[in-house]
C-alpha positions in Angstrom: 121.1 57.5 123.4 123.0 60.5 121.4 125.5 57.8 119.8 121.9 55.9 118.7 120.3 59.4 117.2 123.1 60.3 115.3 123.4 56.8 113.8 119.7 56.9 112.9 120.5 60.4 111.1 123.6 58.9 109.5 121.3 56.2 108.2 118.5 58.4 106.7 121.7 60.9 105.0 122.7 58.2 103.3 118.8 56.8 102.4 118.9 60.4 100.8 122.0 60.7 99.4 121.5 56.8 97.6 118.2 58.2 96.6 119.0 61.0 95.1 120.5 59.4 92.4 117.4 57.6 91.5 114.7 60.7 92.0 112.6 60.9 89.4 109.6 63.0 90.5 109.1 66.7 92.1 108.0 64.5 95.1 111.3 62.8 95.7 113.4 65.4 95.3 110.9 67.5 97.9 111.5 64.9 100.1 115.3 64.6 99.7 115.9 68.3 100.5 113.8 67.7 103.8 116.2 64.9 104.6 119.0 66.8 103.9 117.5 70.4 105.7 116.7 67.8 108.9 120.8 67.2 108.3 121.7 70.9 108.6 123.0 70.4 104.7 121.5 73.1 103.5 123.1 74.0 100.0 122.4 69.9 99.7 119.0 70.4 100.6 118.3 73.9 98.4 119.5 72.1 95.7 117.1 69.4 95.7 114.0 72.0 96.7 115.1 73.7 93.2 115.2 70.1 91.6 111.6 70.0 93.0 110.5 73.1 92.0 112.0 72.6 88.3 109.8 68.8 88.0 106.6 69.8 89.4 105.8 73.3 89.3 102.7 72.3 92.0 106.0 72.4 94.7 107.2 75.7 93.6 105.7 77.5 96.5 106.8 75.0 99.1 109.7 74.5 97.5 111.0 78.6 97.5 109.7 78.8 100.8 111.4 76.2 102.2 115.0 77.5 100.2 114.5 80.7 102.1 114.3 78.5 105.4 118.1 76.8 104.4 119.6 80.3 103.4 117.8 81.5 106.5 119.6 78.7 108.3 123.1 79.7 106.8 122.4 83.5 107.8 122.0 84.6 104.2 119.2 87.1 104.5 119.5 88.6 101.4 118.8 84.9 99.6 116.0 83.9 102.2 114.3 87.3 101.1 114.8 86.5 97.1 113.3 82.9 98.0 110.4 84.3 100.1 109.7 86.7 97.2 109.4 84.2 94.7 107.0 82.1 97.1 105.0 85.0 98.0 104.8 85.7 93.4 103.4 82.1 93.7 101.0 82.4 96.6 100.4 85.7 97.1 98.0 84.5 100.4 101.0 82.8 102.2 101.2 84.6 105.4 104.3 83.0 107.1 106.4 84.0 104.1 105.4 87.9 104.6 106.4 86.9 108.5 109.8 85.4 107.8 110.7 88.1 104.9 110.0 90.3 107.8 112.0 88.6 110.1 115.4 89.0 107.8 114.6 92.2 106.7 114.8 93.1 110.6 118.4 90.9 110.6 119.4 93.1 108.0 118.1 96.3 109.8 116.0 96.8 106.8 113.4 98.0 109.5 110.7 99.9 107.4 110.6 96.9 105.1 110.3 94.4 107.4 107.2 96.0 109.5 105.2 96.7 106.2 105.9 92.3 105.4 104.3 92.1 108.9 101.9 94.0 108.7 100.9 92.1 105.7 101.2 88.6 107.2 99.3 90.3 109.9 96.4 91.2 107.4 96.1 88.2 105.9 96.2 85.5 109.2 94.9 88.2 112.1 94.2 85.4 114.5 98.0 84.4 114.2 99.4 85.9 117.0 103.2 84.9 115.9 102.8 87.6 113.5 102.0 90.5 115.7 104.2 89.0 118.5 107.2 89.6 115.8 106.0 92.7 114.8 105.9 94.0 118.3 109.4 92.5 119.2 110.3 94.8 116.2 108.4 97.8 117.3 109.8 98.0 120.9 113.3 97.4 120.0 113.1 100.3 117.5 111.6 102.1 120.8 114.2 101.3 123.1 117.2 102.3 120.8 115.5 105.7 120.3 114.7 106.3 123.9 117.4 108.0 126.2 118.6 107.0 129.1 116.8 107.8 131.7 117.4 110.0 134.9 117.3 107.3 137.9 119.9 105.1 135.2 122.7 107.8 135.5 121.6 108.8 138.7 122.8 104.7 139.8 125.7 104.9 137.4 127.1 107.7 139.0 126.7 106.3 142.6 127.9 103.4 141.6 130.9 104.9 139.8 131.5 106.7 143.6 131.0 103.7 145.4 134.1 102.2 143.2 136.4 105.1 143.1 135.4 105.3 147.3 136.4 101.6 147.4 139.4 101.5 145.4 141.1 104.8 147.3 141.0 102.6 150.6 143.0 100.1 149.4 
């Protein structure tokens, strides 16, 4: 079954790859950097999204978006950001770009940032409770690095620190 999978991914990578030569439209090209983002080959796949972008600015927005998905998928934050920013210049209403520009910002400890982008996303889709939930991930990690530790944790350190020292001075 895994052998079939990957030949039916090999086949569409090469559908993609064969078709890429003849793209003509925004459309195609959109479509080729899906194939090749369902790959993993994101630079592939960025490329084509910019191809996209370039033919038919109606794709821009999708287009930057999903470029800020591949450097996302490559861990370059700082590019996801730059991507989400142009898509969020082109539509300004596009909650889930605030949400994932929030979501690197955190990766990049940019904390401030990246609650003001959710609290955007928030503002502008309330009854998506993605937002908030990423938000409040945020929120009580920033809480928990901040708190101490607390009494009964040393308390149980310390016993079990004896217990140890105890156990190893029998032996």
């Amino acid at each position: 079954m895994q052998m079939r999978y990957q030949a039916i991914l090999l086949i569409i990578l090469c559908f993609a790859l064969v078709g890429s030569a003849y793209a003509e439209t925004g459309e195609e090209w959109f479509e080729i950097g899906s194939a090749h983002f369902d790959n993993s080959s994101f630079v592939e796949a960025i490329s084509a999204w910019q191809k996209a972008a370039e033919i038919d600015p109606t794709l821009s927005a999708n287009a930057w978006y999903n470029i800020g998905l591949a450097y996302a998928g490559m861990e370059q934050y700082e590019q996801a950001i730059q991507a989400w920013d142009k898509t969020i210049a082109l539509a300004p209403e596009s909650p889930i770009a605030y949400d994932n520009k929030g979501t690197a910002l955190a990766l990049l400890g940019k904390n401030d940032e990246a609650l003001a982008a959710y609290d955007i996303a928030i503002k502008l889709d309330p009854s998506q409770t993605k937002f908030k939930s990423d938000r409040d991930m945020l929120v009580n990690s920033l809480n928990k690095a901040k708190s101490p530790i607390s009494p009964v944790s040393v308390i149980f350190a310390v016993l079990i620190a004896g217990i140890f020292l105890i156990h190893r001075r029998r032996y």
